[in-house]
C-alpha positions in Angstrom: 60.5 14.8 -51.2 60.1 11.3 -50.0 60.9 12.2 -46.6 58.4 14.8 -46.5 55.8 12.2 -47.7 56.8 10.1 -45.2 56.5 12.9 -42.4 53.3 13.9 -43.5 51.8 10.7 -43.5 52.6 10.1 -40.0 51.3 13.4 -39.0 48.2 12.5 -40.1 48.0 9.4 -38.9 49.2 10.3 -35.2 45.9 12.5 -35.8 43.4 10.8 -36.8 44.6 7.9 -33.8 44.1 11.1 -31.4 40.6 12.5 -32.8 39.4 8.7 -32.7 40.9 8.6 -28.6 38.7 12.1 -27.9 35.8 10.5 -29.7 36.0 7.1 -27.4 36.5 9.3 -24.4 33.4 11.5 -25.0 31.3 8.5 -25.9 32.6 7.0 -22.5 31.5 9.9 -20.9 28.3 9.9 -22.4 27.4 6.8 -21.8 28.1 7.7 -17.9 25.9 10.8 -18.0 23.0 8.8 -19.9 22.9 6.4 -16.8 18.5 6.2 -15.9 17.6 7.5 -12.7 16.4 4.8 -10.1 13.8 5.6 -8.0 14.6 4.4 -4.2 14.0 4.4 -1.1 16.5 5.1 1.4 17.6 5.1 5.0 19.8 6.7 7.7 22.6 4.4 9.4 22.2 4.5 13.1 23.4 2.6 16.0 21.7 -0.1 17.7 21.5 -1.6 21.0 21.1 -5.4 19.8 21.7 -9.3 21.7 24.5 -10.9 20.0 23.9 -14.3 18.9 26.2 -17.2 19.4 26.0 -20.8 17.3 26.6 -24.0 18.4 26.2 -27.4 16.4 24.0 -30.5 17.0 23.0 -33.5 15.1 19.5 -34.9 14.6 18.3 -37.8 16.4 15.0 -39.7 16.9 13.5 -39.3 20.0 12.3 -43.2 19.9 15.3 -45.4 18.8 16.1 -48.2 20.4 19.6 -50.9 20.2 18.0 -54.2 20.0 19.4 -57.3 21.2 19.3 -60.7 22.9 18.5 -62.2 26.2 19.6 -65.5 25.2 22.0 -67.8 23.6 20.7 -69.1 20.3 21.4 -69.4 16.4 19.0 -66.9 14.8 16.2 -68.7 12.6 14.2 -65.8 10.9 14.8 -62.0 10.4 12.4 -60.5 8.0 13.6 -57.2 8.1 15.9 -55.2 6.1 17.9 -51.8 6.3 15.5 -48.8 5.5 12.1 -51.4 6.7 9.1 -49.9 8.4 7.8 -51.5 10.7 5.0 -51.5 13.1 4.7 -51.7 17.2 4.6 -55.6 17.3 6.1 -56.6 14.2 8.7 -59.6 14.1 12.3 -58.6 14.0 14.1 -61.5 14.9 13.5 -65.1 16.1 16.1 -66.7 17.7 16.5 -71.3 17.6 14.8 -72.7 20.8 14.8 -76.5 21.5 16.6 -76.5 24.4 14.5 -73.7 26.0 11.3 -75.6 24.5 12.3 -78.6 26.0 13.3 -77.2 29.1 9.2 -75.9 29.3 7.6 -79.2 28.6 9.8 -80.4 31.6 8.6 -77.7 33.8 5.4 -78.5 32.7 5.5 -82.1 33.5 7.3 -81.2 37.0 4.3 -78.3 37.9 1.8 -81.0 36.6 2.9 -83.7 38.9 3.4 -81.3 41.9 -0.5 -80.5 41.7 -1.4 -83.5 41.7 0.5 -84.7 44.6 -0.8 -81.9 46.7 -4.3 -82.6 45.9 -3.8 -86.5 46.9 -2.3 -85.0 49.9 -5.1 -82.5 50.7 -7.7 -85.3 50.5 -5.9 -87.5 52.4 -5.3 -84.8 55.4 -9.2 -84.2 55.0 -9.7 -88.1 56.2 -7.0 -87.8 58.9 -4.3 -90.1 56.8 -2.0 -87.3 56.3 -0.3 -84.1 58.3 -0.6 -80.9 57.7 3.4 -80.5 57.5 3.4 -83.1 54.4 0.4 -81.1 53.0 2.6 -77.9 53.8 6.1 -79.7 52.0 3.8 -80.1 49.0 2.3 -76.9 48.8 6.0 -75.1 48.7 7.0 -77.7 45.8 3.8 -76.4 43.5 5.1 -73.1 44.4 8.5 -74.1 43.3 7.4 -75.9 40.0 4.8 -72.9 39.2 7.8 -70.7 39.5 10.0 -72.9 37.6 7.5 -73.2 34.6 7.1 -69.1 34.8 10.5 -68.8 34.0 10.8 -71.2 31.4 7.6 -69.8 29.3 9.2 -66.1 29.3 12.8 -67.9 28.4 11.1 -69.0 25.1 9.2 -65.8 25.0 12.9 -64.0 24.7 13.3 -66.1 21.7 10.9 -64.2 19.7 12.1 -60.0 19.7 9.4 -57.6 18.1 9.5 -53.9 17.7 8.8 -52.3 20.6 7.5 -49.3 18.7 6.6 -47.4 15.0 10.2 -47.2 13.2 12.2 -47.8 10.5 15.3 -50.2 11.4 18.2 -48.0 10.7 21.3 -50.7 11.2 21.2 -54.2 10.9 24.1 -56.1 12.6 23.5 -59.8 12.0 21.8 -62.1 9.7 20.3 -65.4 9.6 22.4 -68.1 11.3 24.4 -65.8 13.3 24.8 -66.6 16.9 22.8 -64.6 19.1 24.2 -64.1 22.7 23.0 -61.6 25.8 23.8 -58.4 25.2 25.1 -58.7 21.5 23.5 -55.3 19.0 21.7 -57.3 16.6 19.7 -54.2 15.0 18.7 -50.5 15.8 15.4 -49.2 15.2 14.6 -45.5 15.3 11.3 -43.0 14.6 11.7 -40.6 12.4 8.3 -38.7 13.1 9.8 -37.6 16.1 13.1 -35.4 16.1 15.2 -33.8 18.2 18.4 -32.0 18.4 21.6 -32.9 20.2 23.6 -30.0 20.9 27.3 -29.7 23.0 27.1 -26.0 24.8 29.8 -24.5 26.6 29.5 -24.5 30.3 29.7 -20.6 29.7 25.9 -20.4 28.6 24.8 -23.5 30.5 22.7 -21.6 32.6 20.8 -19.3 30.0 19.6 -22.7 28.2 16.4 -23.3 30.2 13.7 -26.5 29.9 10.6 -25.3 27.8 13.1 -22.0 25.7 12.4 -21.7 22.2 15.3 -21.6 20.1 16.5 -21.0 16.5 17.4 -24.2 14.7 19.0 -24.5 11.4 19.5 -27.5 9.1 21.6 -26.7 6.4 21.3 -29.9 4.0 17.1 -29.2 4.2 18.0 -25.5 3.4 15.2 -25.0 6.8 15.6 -22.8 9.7 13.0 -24.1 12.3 12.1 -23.2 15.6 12.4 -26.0 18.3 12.0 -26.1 22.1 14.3 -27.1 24.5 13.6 -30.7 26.4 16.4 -31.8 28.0 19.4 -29.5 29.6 21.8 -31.8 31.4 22.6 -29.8 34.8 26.2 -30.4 34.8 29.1 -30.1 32.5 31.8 -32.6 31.1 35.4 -31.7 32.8 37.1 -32.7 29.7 35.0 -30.4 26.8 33.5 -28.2 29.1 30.1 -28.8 27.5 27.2 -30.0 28.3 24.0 -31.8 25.9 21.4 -29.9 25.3 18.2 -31.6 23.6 16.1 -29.5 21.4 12.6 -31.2 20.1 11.7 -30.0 16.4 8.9 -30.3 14.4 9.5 -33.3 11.5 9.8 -32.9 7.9 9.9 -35.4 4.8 13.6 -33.3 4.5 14.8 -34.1 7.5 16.6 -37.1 8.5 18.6 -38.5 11.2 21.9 -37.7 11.7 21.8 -34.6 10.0 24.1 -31.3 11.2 22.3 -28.6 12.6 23.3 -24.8 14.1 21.5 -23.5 17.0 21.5 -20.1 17.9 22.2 -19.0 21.3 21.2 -15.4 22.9 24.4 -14.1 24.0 25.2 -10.5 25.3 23.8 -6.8 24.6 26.0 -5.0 22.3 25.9 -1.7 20.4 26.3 -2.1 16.6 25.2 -1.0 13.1 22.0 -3.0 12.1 21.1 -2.3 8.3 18.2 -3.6 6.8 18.6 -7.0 4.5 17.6 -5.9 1.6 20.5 -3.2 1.3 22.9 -5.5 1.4 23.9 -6.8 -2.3 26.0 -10.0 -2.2 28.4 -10.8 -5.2 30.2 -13.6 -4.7 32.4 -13.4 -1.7 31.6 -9.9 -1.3 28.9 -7.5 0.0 28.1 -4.6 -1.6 25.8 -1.5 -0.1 25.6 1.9 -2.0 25.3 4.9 -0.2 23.9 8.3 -1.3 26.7 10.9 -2.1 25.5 14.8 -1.4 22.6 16.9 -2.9 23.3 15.2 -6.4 22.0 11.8 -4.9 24.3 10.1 -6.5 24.6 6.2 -5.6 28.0 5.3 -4.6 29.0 1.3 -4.5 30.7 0.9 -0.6 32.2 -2.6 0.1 31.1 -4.1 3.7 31.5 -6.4 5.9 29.0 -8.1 7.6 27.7 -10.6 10.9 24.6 -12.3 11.8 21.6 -11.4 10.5 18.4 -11.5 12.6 14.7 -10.2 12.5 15.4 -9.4 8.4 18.1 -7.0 9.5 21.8 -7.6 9.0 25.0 -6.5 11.0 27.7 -4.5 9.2 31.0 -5.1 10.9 33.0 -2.3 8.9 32.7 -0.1 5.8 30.1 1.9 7.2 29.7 5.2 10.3 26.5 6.3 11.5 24.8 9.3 9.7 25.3 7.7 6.4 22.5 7.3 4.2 22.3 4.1 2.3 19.6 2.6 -0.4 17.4 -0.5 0.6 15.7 -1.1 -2.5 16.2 -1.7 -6.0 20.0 -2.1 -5.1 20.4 -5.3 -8.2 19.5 -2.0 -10.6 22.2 0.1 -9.1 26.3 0.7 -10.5 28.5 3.3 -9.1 27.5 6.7 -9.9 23.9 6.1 -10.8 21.6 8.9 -10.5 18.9 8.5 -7.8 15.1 9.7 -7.7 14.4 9.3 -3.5 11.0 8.2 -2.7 
């Protein structure tokens, strides 16, 4: 008798585990009938003839910046400005010790001084026949020579004063105060950021479709921008070494934009035949893209991984996962999962 209890116990166990398994799996299936319809609209996959694009990357520069540093030997006195200063056209950067050179003007001074004044004793003199006009001449070269002489010692101590020879912002500062200033030494750079442009490497291979005055695609990643810049500078011949050549694009400024930035330009390349599907049909999920297609007269939607290329002129390129004749949705794809009823529109 115990035996048999224990049989039929386990009989009716084993079904009520099996009528709870058929109930789960009819509520499953239910709940994948019950899916809503979607209304959508949808489109045929064709072939397209389209230009490939090709990208290259540049970094942003000012169009103004300048390396600023001496023309003479001297302990630097003053320097007012800072990393990140603006300054103006005509502003004080530096100032650089000058005795020797302010000495050496009051000399020339003295010297052009004196020189005058002989030659105008001299003229008189020739006037009342006491004089020649060779001694009058000797004199006239030495006021030349003194003139001179005091020229070059009043732009010397002009050279000891270095202003900003434009609207900037100083961008690297080299030296300091009492540093020793020498021809030639980088004391400071100082650049405008109003005015940008791109500097781009491009392979000698499309050189010569890169023309002065083309408008081109430009795209700054760390702005999150994708701005259209024109083409200024196209150097005509290429480095042995990289096989490249710079290419400088001007682009409108931004208060996101700053120098030194990376950028991607886009390059026309060559007319290819491919599958160009609208943007908006493409759903992508982390790493992966996702298009649904319509399956037979039930318009079903069916979820079809892809892969994709460039996208241009809000269409996209699908690589593989797709053959012409297909239909596939373009809207309301985010309300779509595998096997969802459609409503076409």
């Amino acid at each position: 008798m115990r035996w048999n209890k224990i049989l039929i116990g386990t009989l009716l166990a084993g079904g009520v585990l099996m009528m709870f398994a058929c109930e789960k799996e009819e509520h499953v299936q239910a709940e994948i009938i019950q899916l809503p319809t979607v209304s959508v609209a949808v489109q045929k996959v064709s072939e397209k003839t389209a230009r490939s694009r090709i990208e290259v990357v540049g970094t942003l520069e000012a169009i103004e910046r300048a390396s600023i540093s001496a023309r003479i030997a001297g302990q630097i006195i003053e320097f007012p400005v800072v990393l990140g200063s603006k300054v103006v056209k005509g502003d004080l950067l530096i100032k650089i010790s000058a005795g020797e050179i302010s000495a050496k003007l009051l000399q020339a001074e003295a010297q052009l001084s004196q020189a005058r004044r002989n030659l105008a004793r001299e003229n008189k003199l020739q006037k009342q026949g006491a004089s020649t006009e060779e001694t009058v001449k000797s004199l006239k070269d030495a006021t030349a020579i003194a003139e001179a002489a005091f020229k070059e010692a009043r732009t010397m101590l002009d050279y000891t004063t270095i202003t900003a020879p434009f609207d900037g912002t100083i961008t690297n500062k080299i030296a300091n105060i009492g540093d020793l200033a020498s021809p030639g030494k980088l004391l400071l750079q100082i650049e405008n950021g109003d005015a940008l442009q791109v500097l781009a490497q491009v392979p000698e291979a499309l050189l010569l479709k890169v023309k002065k005055g083309d408008s081109l695609s430009v795209q700054i990643p760390a702005a999150s921008q994708v701005l259209t810049g024109e083409v200024a500078e196209v150097a005509p011949a290429a480095d042995p070494m990289s096989r490249t050549a710079p290419v400088k694009i001007n682009i409108p400024s931004g208060p996101d934009l700053r120098v030194g930035q990376f950028a991607r330009i886009s390059l026309a390349g060559t007319d290819e035949t491919t599958l160009m599907v609208p943007q908006t049909a493409v759903l992508a999920k982390g790493q992966m893209d996702i298009i649904f297609t319509v399956e037979g007269t039930a318009k079903t939607a069916r979820m079809r991984l892809v892969k994709t290329g460039v996208a241009h002129d809000g269409e996209i390129e699908i690589l593989a996962g797709l053959e012409p004749g297909e239909v596939i949705v373009v809207s309301e794809i985010t309300k779509l999962q595998d096997g969802q009823p459609l409503s076409i529109r």
